[in-house]
C-alpha positions as CSV (number, residue, x, y, z in Angstrom):
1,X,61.2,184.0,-54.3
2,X,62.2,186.7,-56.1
3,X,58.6,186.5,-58.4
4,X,56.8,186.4,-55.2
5,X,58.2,189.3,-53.6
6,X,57.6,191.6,-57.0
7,X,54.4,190.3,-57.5
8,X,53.5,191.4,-53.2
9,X,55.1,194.8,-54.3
10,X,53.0,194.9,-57.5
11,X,50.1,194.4,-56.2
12,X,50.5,196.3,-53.3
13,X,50.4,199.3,-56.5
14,X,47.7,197.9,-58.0
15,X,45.1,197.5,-55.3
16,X,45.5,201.6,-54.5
17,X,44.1,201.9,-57.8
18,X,41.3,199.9,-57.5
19,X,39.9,202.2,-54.3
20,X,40.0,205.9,-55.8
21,X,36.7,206.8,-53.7
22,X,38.9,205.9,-50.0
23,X,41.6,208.4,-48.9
24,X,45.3,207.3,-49.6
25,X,45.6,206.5,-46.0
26,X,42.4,204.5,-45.7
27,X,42.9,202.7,-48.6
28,X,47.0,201.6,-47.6
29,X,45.4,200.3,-44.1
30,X,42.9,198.2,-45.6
31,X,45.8,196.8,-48.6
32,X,48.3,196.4,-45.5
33,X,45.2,195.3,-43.3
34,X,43.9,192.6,-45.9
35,X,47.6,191.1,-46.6
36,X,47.8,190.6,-43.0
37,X,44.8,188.6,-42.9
38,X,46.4,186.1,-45.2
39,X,49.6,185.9,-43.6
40,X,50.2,182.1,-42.4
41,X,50.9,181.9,-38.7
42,X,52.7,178.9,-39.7
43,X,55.5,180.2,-42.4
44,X,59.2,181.2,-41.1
45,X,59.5,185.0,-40.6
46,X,63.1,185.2,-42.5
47,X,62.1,185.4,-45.9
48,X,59.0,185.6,-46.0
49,X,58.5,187.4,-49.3
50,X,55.1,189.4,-48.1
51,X,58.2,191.6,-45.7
52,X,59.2,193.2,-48.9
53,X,56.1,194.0,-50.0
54,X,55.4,196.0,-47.1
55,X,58.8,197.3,-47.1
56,X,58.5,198.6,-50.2
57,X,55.4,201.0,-49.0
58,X,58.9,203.2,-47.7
59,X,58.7,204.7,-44.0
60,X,55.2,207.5,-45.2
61,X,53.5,203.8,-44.7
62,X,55.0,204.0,-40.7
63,X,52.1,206.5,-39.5
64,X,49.6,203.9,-41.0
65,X,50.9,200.8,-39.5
66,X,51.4,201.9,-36.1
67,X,47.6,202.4,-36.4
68,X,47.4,198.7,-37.3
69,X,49.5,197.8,-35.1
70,X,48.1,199.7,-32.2
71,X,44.5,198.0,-33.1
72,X,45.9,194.6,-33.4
73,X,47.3,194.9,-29.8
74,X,44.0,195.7,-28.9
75,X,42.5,192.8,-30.6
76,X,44.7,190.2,-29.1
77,X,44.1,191.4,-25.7
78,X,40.3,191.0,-26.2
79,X,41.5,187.2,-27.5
80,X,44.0,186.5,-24.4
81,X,41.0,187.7,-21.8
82,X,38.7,185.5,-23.8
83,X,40.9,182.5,-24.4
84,X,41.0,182.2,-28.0
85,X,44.1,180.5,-28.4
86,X,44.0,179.9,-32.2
87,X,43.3,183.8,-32.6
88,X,45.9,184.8,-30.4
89,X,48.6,182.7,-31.8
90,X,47.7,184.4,-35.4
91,X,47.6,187.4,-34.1
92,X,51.2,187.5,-32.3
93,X,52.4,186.4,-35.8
94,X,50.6,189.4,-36.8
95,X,52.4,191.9,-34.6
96,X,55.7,190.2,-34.8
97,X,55.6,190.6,-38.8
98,X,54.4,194.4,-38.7
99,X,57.2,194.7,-35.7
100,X,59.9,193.5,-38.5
101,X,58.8,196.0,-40.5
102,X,58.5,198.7,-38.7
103,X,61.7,198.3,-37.2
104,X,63.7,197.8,-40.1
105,X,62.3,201.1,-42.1
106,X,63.2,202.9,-38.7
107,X,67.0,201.8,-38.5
108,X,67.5,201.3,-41.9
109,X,68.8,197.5,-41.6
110,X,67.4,193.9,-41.0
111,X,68.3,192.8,-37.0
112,X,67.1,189.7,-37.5
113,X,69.1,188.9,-40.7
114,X,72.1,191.0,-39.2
115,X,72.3,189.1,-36.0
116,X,72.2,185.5,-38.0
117,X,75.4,187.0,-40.0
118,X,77.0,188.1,-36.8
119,X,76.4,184.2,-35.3
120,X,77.9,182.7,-38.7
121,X,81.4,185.1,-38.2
122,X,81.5,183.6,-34.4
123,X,81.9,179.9,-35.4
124,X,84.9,178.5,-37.5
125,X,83.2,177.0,-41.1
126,X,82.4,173.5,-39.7
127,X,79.9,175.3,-36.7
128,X,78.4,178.0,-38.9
129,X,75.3,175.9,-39.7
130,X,74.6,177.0,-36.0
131,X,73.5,180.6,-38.1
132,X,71.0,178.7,-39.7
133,X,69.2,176.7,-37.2
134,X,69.2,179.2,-35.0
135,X,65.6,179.4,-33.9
136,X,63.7,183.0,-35.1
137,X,65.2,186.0,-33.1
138,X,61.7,187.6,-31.6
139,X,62.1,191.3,-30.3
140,X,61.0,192.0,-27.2
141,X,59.1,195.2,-27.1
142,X,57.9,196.1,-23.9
143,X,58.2,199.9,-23.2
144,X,60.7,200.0,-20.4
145,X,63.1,198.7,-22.2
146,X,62.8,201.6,-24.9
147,X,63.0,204.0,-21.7
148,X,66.1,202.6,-20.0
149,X,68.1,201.6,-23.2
150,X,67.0,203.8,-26.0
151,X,69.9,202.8,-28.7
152,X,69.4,199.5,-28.7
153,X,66.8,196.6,-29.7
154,X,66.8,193.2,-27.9
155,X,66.0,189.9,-29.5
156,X,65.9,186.8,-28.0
157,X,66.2,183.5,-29.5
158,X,65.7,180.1,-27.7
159,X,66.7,176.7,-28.9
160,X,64.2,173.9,-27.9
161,X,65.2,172.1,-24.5
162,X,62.5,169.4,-24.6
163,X,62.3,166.4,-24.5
164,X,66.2,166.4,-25.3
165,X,68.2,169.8,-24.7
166,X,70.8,170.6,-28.3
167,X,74.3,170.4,-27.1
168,X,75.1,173.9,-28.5
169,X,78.9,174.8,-29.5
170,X,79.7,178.5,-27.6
171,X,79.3,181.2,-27.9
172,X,75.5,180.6,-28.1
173,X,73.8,178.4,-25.6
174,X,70.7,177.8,-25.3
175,X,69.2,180.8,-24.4
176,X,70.5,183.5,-26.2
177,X,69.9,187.8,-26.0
178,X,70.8,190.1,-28.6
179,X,71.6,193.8,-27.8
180,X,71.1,195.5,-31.1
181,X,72.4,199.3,-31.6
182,X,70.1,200.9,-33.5
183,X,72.6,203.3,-34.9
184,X,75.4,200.8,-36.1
185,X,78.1,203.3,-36.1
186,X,77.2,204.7,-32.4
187,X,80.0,201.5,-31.3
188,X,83.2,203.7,-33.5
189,X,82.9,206.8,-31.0
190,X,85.4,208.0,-28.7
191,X,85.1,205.6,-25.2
192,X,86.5,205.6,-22.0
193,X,85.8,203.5,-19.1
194,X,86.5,199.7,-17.5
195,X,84.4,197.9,-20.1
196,X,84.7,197.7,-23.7
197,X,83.4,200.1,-26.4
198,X,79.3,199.0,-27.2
199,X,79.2,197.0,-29.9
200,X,76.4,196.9,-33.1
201,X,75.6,193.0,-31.4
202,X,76.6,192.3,-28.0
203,X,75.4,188.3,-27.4
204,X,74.3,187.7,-23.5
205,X,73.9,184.3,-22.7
206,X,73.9,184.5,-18.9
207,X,73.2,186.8,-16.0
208,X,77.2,187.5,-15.2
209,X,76.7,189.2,-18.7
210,X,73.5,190.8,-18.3
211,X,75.1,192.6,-15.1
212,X,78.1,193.5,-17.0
213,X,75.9,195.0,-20.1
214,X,73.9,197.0,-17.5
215,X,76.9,198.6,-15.5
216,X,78.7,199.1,-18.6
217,X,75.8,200.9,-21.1
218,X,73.3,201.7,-19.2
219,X,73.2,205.9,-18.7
220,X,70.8,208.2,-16.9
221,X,71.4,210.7,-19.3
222,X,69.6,214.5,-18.2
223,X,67.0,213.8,-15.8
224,X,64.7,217.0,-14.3
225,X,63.5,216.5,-11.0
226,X,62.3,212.9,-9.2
227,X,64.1,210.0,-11.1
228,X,61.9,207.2,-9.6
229,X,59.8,206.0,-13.0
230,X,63.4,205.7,-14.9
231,X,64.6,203.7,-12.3
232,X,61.3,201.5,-12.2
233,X,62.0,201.2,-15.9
234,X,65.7,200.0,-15.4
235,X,64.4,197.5,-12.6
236,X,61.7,196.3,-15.0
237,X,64.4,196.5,-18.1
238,X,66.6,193.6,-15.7
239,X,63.3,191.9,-14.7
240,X,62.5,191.5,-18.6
241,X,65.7,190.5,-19.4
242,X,66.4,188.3,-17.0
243,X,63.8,185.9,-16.9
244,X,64.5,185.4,-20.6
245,X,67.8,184.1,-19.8
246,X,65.8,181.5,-17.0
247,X,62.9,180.5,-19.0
248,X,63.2,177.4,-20.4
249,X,60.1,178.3,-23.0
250,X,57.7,176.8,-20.7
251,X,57.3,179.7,-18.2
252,X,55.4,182.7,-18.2
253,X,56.0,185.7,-16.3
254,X,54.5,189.2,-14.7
255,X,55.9,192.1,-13.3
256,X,53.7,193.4,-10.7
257,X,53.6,197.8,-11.2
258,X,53.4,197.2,-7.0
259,X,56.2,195.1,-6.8
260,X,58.7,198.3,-8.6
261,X,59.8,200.0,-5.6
262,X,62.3,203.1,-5.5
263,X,64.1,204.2,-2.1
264,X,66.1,207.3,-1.9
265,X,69.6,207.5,0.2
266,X,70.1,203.6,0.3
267,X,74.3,203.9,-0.7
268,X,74.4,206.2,2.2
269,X,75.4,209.3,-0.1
270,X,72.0,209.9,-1.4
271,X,72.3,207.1,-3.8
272,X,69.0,204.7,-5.0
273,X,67.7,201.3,-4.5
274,X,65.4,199.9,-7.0
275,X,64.2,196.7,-6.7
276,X,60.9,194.3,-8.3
277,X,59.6,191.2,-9.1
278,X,58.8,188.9,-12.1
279,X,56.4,186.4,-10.9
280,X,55.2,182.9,-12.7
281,X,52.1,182.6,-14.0
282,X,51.0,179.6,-12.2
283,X,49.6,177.2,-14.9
284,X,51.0,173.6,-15.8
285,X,52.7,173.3,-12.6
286,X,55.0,176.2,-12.4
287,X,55.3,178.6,-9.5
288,X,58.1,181.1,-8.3
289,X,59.7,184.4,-9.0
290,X,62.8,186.3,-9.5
291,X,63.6,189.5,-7.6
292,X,66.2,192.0,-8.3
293,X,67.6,195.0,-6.7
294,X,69.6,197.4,-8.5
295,X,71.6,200.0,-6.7
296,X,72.8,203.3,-7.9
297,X,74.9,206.0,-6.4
298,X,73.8,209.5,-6.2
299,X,74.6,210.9,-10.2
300,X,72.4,207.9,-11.0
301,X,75.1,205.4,-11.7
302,X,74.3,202.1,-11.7
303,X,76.5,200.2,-8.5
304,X,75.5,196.5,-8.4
305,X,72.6,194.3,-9.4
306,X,71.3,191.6,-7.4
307,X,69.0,188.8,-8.3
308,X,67.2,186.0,-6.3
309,X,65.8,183.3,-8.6
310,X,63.5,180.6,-7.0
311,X,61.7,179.2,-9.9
312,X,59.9,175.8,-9.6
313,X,58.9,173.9,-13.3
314,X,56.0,172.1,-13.7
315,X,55.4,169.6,-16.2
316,X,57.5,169.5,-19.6
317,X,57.8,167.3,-22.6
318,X,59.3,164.1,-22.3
319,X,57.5,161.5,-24.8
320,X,54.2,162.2,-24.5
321,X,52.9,163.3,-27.5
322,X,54.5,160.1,-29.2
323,X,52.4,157.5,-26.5
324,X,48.7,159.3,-27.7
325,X,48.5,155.7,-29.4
326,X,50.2,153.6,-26.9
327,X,48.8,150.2,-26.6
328,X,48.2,150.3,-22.6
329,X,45.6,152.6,-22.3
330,X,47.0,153.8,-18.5
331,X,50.1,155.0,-20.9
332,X,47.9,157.4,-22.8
333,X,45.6,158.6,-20.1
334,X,49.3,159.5,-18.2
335,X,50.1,161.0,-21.6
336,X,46.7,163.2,-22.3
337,X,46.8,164.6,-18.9
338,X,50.1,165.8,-18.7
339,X,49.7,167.4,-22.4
340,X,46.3,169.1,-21.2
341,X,48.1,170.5,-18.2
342,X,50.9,172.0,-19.6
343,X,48.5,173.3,-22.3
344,X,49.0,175.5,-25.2
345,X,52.5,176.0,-23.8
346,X,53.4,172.6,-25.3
347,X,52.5,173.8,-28.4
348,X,55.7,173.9,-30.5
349,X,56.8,170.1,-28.6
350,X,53.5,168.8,-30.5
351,X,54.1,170.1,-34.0
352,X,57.5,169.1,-34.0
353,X,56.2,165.3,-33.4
354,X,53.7,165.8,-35.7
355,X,55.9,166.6,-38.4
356,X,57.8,163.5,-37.6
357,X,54.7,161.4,-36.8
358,X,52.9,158.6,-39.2
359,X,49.2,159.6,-40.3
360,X,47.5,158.2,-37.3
361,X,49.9,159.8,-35.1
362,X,49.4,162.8,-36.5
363,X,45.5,162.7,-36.2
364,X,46.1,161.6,-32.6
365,X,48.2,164.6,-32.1
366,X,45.7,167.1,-33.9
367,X,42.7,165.5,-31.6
368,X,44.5,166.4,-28.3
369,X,45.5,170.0,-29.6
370,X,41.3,170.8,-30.1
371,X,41.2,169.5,-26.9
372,X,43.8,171.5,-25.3
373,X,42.0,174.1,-27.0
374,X,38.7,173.7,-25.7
375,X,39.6,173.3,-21.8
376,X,41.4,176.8,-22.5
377,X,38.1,178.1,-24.0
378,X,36.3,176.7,-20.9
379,X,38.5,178.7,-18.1
């Protein structure tokens, strides 16, 4: 491992030299650009050797891949509206790597590595190989949260719940968010208050202890005139969060811009009511929503959150991908057409019985995939 990483970083050098007609700027996007291009969607994130490399190009590199960044967002949008599921899944390995990056040159530290030593220290010796299965902790990066809770990151990380659900030992279940302070020491200052100081890694493994994160560190700070958008922003923040801790990995969800509403004077003392709606993207079955309101008093401090969850699954993983070869051919007609309809979402389910599949199995599994892809092509 450790050749691999000095031969990324060595190269990384070498490659500059071989472009001196291209700006230094130009010629570290298309190096960073090009080792992109040959990252495999299908190796781990945690040590993968390449995050050195680009770690190594120190935080002058951060203008650069923001660029990159910024134009691979672009990119994958073009593939979502175009259904290119094979590009888009590369691409969201894309982003997630360069996210990695440019977080860790930012705060200094590795989350993701950070939060797997923070697991291990939870569970007495005989548990702690929970640290190492835990499944990839992915940041989520939409804007709001930025806005509504500027010091810290948020991972998630899920543990498979099909066909058969782990029984996980606590304090991780089996969906799991991390609140990560970017500024580890920010935890040591002086607090007062009804909740606990803020820890560097708070775990939140339900909605009683999303609402007690929210009351306890979220802050308005200074705000000049009309504080509607940063109330939006908290609603959406919940919203995000929430149906993280609901989704069993088969879901997605939207949040409607309509559907974030702000009224002034609803605590009767010219307090705020801000309420909004993540709604299921209806495909494989699944239909519903989850609506929040979230009440503050008139300084902007947060009073309750409330939440109304009516989520309806569709179709999930029970054997099917193992019956592609069953001898009754009813059997695998039943088990093509539920795999078609729940689509690329079923995705991970396949590979893992591929990996555990015979040859023929295997092909079987590979030949439904194409054709999962090419009915999402059709759409």
């Amino acid at each position: 491992m450790r050749v691999l990483i000095c031969l990324l970083i060595v190269s990384f050098g070498t490659v500059a030299f071989a472009q001196p007609d291209l700006p230094a700027a130009e010629a570290l996007r298309q190096r960073l650009e090009g080792y992109l291009e040959r990252l495999d969607p299908n190796m781990t994130l945690t040590g993968n050797p390449a995050e050195e490399g680009f770690i190594a190009q120190g935080n002058d590199a951060l203008p650069v891949m923001r660029e990159i960044y910024s134009s691979l967002g672009v990119r994958l949008a073009a593939a979502e509206e175009q259904g290119k599921q094979e590009e888009i899944r590369r691409l969201r390995f894309q982003l997630e790597f360069l996210d990695r990056v440019m977080v860790r040159l930012q705060v200094d530290f590795n989350p993701p590595a950070e939060i797997r030593e923070w697991v291990r220290r939870q569970y007495k010796p005989e548990d702690q190989y929970l640290a190492d299965i835990l499944p990839e902790p992915q940041r989520i990066t939409d804007l709001q949260l930025e806005s509504a809770f500027p010091g810290y990151l948020f991972y998630v990380a899920r543990f498979p719940q099909y066909p058969v659900a782990r029984e996980i030992a606590p304090p991780l279940r089996l969906n799991n968010l991390f609140a990560v302070q970017r500024d580890k020491t920010a935890g040591l200052t002086v607090w007062s208050g009804l909740y606990p100081p803020p820890q560097p890694i708070t775990l939140i493994t339900d909605i009683a202890r999303l609402r007690i994160f929210f009351l306890a560190y979220w802050r308005a700070g200074r705000i000049a005139g009309n504080p509607e958008n940063l109330l939006k922003d908290v609603a959406c923040t919940w919203l995000r969060l929430s149906q993280e801790l609901h989704n069993d990995g088969f879901y997605r969800f939207t949040i409607p811009a309509e559907s974030l509403r702000v009224v002034a004077g609803a605590e009767g003392d010219g307090g705020y009511l801000a309420s909004g709606r993540a709604e299921v993207v209806q495909a494989g079955g699944n239909s519903g929503s989850i609506t929040a309101e979230l009440s503050f008093y008139q300084q902007l401090q947060l009073h309750d959150v409330k939440e109304v969850v009516k989520l309806q699954p569709g179709l999930r993983p029970i054997c099917q991908a193992t019956k592609l070869l069953d001898p009754d051919p009813i059997v695998r007609r039943m088990a093509e057409q539920d795999l078609l309809i729940m689509g690329t979402a079923a995705y991970d389910y396949m590979m893992e019985r591929r990996a555990e599949a015979g040859p023929e199995l295997r092909a079987a599994i590979d030949q439904m995939w194409e054709r999962i892809l090419e009915r999402e092509r059709q759409r």
